[in-house]
C-alpha positions in Angstrom: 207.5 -120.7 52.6 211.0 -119.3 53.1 212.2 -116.9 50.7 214.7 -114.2 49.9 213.8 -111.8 47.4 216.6 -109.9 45.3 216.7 -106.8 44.3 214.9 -106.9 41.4 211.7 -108.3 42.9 209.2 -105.4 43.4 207.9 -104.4 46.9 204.3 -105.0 45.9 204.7 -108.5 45.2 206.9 -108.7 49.0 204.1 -107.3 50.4 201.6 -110.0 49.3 203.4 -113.1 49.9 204.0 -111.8 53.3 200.2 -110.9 54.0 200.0 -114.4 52.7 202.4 -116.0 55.5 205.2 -116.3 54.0 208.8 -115.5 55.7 210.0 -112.4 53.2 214.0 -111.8 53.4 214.2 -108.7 51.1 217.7 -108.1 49.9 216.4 -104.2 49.1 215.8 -103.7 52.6 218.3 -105.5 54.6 221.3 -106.7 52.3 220.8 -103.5 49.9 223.8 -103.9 47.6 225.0 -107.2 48.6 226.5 -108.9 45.5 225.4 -112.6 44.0 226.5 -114.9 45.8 225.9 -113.3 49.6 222.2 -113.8 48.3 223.1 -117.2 47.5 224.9 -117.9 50.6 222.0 -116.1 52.7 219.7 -118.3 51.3 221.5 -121.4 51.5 222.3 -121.2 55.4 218.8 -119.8 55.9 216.9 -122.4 54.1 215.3 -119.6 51.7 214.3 -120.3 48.2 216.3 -117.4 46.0 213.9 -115.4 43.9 215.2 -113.0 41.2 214.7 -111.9 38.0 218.7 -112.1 37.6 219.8 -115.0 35.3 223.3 -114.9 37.2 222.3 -117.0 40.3 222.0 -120.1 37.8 225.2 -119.4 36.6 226.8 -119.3 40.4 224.6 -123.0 41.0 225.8 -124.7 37.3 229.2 -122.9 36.1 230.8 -122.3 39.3 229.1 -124.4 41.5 228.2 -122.6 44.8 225.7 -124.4 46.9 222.5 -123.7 46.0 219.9 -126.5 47.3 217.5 -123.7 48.9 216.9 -123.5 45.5 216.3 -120.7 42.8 213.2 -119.5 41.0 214.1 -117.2 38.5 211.4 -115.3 36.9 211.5 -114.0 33.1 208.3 -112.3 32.1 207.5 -110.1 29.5 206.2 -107.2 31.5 203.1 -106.8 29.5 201.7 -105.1 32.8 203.6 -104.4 36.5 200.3 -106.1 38.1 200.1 -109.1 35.6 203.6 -110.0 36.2 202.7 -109.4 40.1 200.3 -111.8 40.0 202.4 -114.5 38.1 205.0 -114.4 40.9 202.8 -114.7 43.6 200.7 -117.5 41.8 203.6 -119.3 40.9 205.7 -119.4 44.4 202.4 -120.4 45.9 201.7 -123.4 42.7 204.5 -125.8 44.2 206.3 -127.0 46.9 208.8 -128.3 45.6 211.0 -124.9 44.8 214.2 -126.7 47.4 217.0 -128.2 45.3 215.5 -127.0 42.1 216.7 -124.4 39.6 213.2 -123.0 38.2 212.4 -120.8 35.2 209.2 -119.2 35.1 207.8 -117.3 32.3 204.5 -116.2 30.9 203.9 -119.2 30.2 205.5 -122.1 31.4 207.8 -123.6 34.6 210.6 -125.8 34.1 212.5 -127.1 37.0 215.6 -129.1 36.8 217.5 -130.2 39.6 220.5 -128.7 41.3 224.1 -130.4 40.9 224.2 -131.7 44.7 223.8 -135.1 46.0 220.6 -133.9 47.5 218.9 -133.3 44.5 220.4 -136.6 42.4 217.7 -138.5 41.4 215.0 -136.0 40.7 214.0 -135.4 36.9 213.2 -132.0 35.4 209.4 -131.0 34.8 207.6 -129.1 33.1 204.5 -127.1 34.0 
C-alpha cells in the first residue's frame, strides 16, 4: 500500500508498515511543517492514502472540496496504551483494501468509510466495520 503519514502518526508504527512492505511517505521526515492541504495534494498526485490523527483533512475533502480520492484514514483512539493504539493502526491499514476514494474513521472500536465527493467514488455506499 501507498501511504503518507502526517505528522502526528508515530515513528514506531512507520517503521512496521514499512518492514511490512508498504511504501511509507512520512511528512515528519521529508515535508516537516508542510501545512494541510500539501499533504493532501502529495497524496493525491502520488496515489497515497492520507493517514492522520488530524480531523482537518475531512474538512479540506467535504467543506472545501480539495481532491482527495487517494483517500483519508483518520484515526481517533483513546490512547489507553502508545502500543495498543500502534497495533490498531497497523491492523487496520492492513484489514482493507479499499482505503482509495474513501474518507475513513477508525476508532477503538469501529471503521466507517463513506465515500469521497468525486465522480470516482459516486456510487459506492458507506460501511461499517
Amino acid at each position: 500500500m501507498r501511504i503518507i503519514a502526517n505528522e502526528t502518526i508515530s515513528s514506531r508504527v512507520l517503521d512496521e508498515l514499512r518492514a511490512r512492505g508498504h511504501d511509507v511517505l512520512s511528512v515528519k521526515e521529508s515535508m516537516r511543517g508542510a501545512k494541510d492541504p500539501e499533504v493532501l495534494s502529495r497524496g493525491q498526485a502520488e496515489q497515497r492514502v492520507v493517514v492522520s490523527h488530524d480531523k482537518d483533512f475531512g474538512e479540506l475533502a467535504f467543506r472545501f472540496g480539495l481532491p482527495a480520492e487517494c483517500g483519508i484514514v483518520l484515526f481517533r483512539l483513546a490512547g489507553d496504551t502508545p502500543e495498543a493504539d500502534h497495533r490498531r493502526i497497523v491492523e487496520v491499514l492492513e484489514a482493507r483494501v479499499d482505503w482509495t476514494g474513501h474518507f475513513s474513521v477508525v476508532d477503538d472500536e469501529k471503521i466507517r468509510v463513506r465515500p469521497l465527493p468525486s465522480a470516482s467514488a459516486g456510487g459506492h455506499s458507506s460501511s461499517d466495520s
